[in-house]
MARBAKOL-625031 format. One line per field, with one value per residue (C-alpha): z, y, x; residue number from 1. Coordinates in pm, whole numbers, plus 32768, in hexadecimal, padded with zeros to 4 digits. Each point is the difference from the previous one (the first is absolute). Layout:
N
z	c(Z;...)
y	c(Y;...)
x	c(X;...)
resi	c(NUM;...)
//
This chain:
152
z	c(CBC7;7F67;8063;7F60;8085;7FA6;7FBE;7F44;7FFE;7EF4;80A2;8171;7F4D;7F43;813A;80E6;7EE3;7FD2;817F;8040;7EDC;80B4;8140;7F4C;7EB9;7FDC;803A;7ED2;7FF4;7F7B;8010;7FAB;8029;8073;80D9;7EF1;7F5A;8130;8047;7E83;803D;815B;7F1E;7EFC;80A2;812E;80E3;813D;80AF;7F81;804A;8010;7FEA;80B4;7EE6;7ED4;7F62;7F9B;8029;7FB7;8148;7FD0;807F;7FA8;8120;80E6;8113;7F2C;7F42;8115;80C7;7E67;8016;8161;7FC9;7EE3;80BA;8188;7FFE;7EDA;8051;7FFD;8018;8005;7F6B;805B;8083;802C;816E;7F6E;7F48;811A;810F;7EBE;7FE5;8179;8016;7ED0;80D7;8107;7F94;7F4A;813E;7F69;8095;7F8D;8039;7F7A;7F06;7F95;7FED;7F4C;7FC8;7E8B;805D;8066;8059;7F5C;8150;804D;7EC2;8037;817B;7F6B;7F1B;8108;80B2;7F03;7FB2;8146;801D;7EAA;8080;816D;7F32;7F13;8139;80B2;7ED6;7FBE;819E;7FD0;7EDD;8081;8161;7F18;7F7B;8145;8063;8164;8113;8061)
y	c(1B20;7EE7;7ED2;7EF4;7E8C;7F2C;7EB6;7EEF;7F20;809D;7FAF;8068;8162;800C;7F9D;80F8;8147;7FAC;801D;8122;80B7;7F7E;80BD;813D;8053;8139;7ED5;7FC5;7EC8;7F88;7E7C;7F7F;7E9B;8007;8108;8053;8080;80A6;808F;80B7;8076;80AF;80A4;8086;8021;80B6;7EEF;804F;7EA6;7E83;7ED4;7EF4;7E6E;7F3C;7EEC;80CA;7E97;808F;7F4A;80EB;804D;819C;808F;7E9F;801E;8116;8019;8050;80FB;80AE;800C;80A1;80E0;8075;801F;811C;80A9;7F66;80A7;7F5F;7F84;7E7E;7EBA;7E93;7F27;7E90;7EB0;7F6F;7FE7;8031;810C;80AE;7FCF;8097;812B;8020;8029;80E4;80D8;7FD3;8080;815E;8016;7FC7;7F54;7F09;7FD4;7FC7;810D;7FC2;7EA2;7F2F;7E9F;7FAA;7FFE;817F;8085;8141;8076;7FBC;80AB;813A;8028;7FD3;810B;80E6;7F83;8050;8165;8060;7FB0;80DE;8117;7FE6;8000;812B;80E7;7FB2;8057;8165;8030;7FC5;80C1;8152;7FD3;806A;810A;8090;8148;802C;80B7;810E)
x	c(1973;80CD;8031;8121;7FC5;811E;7F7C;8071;7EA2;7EEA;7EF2;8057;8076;7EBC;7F29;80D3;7FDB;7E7F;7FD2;80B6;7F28;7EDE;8039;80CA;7F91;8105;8117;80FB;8041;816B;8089;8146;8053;8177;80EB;80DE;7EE2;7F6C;8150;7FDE;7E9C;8040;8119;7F22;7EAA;7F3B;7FC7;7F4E;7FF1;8097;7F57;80F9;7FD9;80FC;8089;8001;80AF;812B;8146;8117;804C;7FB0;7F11;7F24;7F20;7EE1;80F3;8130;7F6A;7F48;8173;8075;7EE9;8027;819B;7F98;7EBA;7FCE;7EA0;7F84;7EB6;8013;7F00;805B;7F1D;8041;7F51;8187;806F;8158;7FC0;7F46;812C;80F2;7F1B;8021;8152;801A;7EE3;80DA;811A;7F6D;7F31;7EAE;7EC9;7F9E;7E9C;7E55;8099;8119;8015;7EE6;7FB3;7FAE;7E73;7FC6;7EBD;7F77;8026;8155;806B;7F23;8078;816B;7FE0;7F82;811E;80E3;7F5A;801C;8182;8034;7F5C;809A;8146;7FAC;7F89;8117;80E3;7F49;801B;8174;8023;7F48;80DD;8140;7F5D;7F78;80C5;8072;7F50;8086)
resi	c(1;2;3;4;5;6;7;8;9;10;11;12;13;14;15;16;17;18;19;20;21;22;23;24;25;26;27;28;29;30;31;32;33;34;35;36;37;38;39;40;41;42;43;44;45;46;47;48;49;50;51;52;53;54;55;56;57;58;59;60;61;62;63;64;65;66;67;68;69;70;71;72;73;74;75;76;77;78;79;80;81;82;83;84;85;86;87;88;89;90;91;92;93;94;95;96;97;98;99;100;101;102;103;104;105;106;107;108;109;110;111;112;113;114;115;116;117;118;119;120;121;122;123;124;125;126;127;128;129;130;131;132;133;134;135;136;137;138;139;140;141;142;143;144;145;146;147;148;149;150;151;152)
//
């Protein structure tokens, strides 16, 4: 599994990959520090989950913060599995109505403050692993339906 958190601040990205190793050793870990640069590895990687902070510090106006790229990222793929990472209130009540808006919980896992427990990320991931496979049986249901011949 892959995982891309999109944080501008070193240290919280290092902190953030080192604990997600910790609980999932199998995890491939990718961090960019800015959306435009998120935006070009979702292009040209397998990403299975993003982990987005709230003020990536940009100030262009595109894409420059969490909630703006999770509403670009949702506008291309609305099942895209999604977390917001964030300690601001504003940033938290943005992510809401992005969530909102797609129709996505937002909830213990998919929306963490900056200190997350080991146990909050591994639950999430379950969380997360669940929804993917949910989403891939449902597909293959769907997909042997049209295939089906009628009785006769």
């Amino acid at each position: 599994m892959r995982v891309l958190i999109v944080e501008d601040n070193a240290f919280n990205a290092f902190c953030l990959s080192r604990l997600l190793t910790t609980v999932d050793k199998q995890l491939q870990v990718a961090v960019v520090n800015d959306s435009l640069s998120a935006i070009n590895y979702l292009a040209e990687n397998d990403v299975s989950l993003v982990i987005l902070d709230g003020d990536l510090g940009a100030a262009d106006g595109l894409h420059c913060n969490g909630p703006a790229l999770a509403e670009h990222i949702w506008q291309n793929d609305s099942h895209f599995p999604l977390i917001a990472w964030s300690d601001s209130e504003c940033m938290r009540n943005a992510f809401v109505d992005i969530f909102r808006k797609y129709n996505k919980p937002l909830n213990d896992y998919t929306c963490w403050t900056k200190v997350v427990s080991q146990e909050r990320i591994r639950q999430s991931l379950i969380y997360f692993m669940a929804q993917s496979s949910e989403r891939y049986f449902h597909y293959k249901q769907n997909s042997r339906q049209e295939h089906c011949l009628p009785a006769a």
